[in-house]
C-alpha positions as CSV (number, residue, x, y, z in Angstrom):
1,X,0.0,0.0,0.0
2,X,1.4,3.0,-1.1
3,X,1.1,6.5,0.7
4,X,-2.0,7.9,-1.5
5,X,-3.9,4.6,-0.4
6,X,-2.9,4.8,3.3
7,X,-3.9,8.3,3.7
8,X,-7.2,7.2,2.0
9,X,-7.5,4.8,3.8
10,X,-7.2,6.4,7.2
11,X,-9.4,9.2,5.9
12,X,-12.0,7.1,5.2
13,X,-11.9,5.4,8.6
14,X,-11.8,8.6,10.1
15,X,-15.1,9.8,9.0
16,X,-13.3,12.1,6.3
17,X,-15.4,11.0,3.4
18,X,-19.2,11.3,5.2
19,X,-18.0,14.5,6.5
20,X,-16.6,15.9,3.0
21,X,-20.0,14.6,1.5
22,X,-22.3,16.8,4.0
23,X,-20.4,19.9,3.7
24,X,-19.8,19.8,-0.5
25,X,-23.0,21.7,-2.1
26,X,-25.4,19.5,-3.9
27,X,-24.8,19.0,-7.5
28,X,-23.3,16.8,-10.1
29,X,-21.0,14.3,-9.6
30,X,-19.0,13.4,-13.1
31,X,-17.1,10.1,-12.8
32,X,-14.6,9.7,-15.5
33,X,-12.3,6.8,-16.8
34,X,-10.2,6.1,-19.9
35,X,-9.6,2.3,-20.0
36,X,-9.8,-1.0,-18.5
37,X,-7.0,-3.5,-17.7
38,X,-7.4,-6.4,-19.7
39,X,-3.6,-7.3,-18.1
40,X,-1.4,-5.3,-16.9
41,X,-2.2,-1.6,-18.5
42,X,-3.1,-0.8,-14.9
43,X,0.6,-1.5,-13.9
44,X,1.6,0.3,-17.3
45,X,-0.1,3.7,-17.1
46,X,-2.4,3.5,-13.8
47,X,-3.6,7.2,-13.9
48,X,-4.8,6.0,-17.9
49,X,-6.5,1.8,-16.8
50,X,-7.9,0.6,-13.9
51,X,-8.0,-2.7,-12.8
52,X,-11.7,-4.3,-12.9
53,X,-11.2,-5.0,-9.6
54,X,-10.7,-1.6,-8.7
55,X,-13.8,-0.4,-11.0
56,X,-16.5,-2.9,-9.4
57,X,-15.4,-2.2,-6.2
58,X,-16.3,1.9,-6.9
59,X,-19.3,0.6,-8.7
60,X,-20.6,-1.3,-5.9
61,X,-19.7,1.6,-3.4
62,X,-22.1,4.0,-5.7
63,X,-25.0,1.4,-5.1
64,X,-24.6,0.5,-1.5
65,X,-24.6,4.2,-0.4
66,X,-27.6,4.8,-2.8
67,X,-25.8,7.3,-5.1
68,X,-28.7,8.0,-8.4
69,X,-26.5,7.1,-11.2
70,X,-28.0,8.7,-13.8
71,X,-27.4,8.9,-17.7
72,X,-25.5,12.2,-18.7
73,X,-28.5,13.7,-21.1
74,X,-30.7,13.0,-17.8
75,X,-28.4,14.7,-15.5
76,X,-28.4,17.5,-17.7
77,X,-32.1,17.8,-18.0
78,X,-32.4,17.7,-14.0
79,X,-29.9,20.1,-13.4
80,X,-31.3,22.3,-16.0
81,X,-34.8,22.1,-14.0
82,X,-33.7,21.8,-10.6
83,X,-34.5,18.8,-9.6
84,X,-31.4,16.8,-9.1
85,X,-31.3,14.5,-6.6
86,X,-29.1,14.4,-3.9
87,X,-25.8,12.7,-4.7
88,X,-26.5,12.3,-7.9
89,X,-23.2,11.1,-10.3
90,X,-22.4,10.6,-13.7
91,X,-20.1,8.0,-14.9
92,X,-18.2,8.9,-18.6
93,X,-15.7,6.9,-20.4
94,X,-13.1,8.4,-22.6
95,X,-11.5,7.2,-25.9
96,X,-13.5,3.8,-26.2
97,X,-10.7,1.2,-26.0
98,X,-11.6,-2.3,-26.5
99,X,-12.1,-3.2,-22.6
100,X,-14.9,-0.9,-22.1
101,X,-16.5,-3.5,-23.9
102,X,-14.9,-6.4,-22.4
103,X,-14.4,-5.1,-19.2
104,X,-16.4,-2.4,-18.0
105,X,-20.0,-3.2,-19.9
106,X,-20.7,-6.4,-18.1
107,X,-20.1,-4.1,-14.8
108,X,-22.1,-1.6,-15.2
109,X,-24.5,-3.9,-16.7
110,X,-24.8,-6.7,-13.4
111,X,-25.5,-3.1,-11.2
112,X,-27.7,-1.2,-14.1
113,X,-25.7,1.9,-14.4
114,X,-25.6,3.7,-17.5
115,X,-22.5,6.0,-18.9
116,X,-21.2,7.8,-21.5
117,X,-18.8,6.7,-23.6
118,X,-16.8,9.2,-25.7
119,X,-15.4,7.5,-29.1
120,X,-12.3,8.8,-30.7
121,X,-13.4,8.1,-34.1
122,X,-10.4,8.4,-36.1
123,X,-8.8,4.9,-34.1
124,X,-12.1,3.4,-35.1
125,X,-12.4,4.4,-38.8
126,X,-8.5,3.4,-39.1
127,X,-8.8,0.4,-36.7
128,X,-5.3,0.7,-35.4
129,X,-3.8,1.4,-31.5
130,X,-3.3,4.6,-30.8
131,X,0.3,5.0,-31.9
132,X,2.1,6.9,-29.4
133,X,0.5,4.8,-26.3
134,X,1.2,1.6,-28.5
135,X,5.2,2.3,-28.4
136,X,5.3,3.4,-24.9
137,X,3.6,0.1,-23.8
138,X,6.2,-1.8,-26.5
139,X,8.9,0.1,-24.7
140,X,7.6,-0.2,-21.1
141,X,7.1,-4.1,-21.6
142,X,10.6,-4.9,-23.1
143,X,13.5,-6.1,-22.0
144,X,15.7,-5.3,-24.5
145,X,18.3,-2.2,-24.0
146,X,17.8,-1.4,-28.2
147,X,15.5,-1.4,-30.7
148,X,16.5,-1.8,-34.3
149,X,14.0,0.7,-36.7
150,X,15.9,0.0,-39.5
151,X,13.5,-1.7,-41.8
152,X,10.4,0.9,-40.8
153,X,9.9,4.3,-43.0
154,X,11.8,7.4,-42.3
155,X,11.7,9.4,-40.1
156,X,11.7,6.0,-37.8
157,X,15.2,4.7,-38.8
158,X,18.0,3.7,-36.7
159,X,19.0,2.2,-33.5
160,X,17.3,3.5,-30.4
161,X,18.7,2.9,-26.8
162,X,15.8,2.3,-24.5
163,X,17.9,2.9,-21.3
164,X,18.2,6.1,-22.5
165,X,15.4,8.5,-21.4
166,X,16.5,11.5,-24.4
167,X,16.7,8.9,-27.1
168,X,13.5,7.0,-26.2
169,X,11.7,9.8,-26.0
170,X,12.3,11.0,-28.9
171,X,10.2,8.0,-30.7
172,X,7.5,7.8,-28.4
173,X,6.5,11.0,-28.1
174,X,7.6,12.3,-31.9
175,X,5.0,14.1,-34.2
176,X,4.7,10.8,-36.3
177,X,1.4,10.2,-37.8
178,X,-0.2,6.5,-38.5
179,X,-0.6,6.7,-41.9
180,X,3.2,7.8,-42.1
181,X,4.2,4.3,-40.2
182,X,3.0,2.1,-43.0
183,X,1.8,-1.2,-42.6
């Protein structure tokens, strides 16, 4: 358990959390995620995946303390009007990888909890990974020291060092675009 958790933690058992929910002024809460870990994305870029786990657990939180999860157009709506019930939250999902399908739908499902899912639609008219994230996680997961881009199209050519930070960087986080990669 890290320090983040433990002072969670301890807040929590404290009375932090019932107390911070009394005093904040009623309106909308907006949950938001990205994506799901299907293995170990989670371990890979936690502040991007969450672990299943991790997301029924919240899930199931919302429903025992009787939080309205309500669609976003219905939120709106009830805001709009003033009639928003107290506590009411909103869950969204951003970019629309592959485990909110695998992962998160059958969650939300089991507890009936709708959300809004936000599609980047060029990754789904092209059908590809999302480049940059793609060669982070190929970097992150290697154990090689070097990568040979030799036999890929400029302006990927070359050797790359992995251990170093400057050099690594410079493909992972390059202005390259997908169509420029080949395939």
């Amino acid at each position: 358990m890290n320090v983040k958790q433990l002072s969670l933690h301890v807040s929590k058992r404290l009375g932090l959390f019932y107390l911070a929910r009394l005093l904040s002024p009623p309106g909308l809460r907006i949950l938001c995620y990205h994506g799901f870990a299907m293995d170990d994305e989670a371990d890979f870029r936690p502040k991007l995946f969450i672990s299943p786990k991790t997301f029924e657990r919240r899930l199931r939180f919302l429903s025992a303390k009787r939080f309205p999860v309500l669609d976003l157009q219905d939120a709106i709506v009830k805001l709009s009007a003033g009639t928003l019930p107290e506590g009411a939250t909103v869950i969204t999902i951003d970019d629309g990888f592959y485990s909110v399908l695998h992962c998160a739908l059958p969650l939300l499902q089991s507890l009936s909890f709708p959300a809004t899912v936000y599609i980047t639609t060029y990754y789904c008219r092209k059908e590809t990974p999302i480049f940059r994230l793609m060669v982070q996680y190929i970097f992150w997961k290697t154990r090689d020291s070097e990568l040979d881009l030799s036999d890929l199209p400029a302006p990927l050519t070359g050797r790359v060092r992995l251990t170093d930070q400057q050099e690594s960087g410079r493909v992972m986080w390059g202005d390259f675009k997908i169509d420029a990669i080949g395939s």
